[in-house]
Phi, psi and omega in degrees: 000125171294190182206103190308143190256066176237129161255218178256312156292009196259336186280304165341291194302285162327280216271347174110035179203161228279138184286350166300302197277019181243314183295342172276302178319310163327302187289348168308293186288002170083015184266144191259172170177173195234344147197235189245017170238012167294150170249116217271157148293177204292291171343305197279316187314291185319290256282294171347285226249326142332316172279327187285326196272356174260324151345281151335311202263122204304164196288339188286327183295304180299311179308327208287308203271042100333304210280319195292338165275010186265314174290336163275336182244056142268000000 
């Protein structure tokens, strides 16, 4: 497994949030680590950054890309 040149605080910074609140998300998703200068893998990085942006995304925005992958597997 490779490894994303992302740290926790580099995820932290980008998206606007607390390194505290990244270090919960690790411990949720099962990524280990040792402190906000850990460097995630590529892998652990997506899982990451895959949860902030659904996190994020408002529910009208979200029903809209609901109706719009519905339409595609017609």
């Amino acid at each position: 497994m490779g490894f994303a040149d992302l740290s926790i605080l580099d995820i932290a910074t980008q998206y606007d949030l607390e390194v505290e609140t990244l270090f919960r998300l690790c411990d949720r998703l099962n990524i280990s680590y040792k402190n906000e200068a850990t460097c995630l893998a590529l892998e652990d990085a997506k899982m990451v950054i895959l949860e902030i942006l659904s996190a994020n995304t408002p529910k009208d925005e979200e029903s809209e890309l609901n109706q719009d992958q519905k339409g595609l597997t017609k």
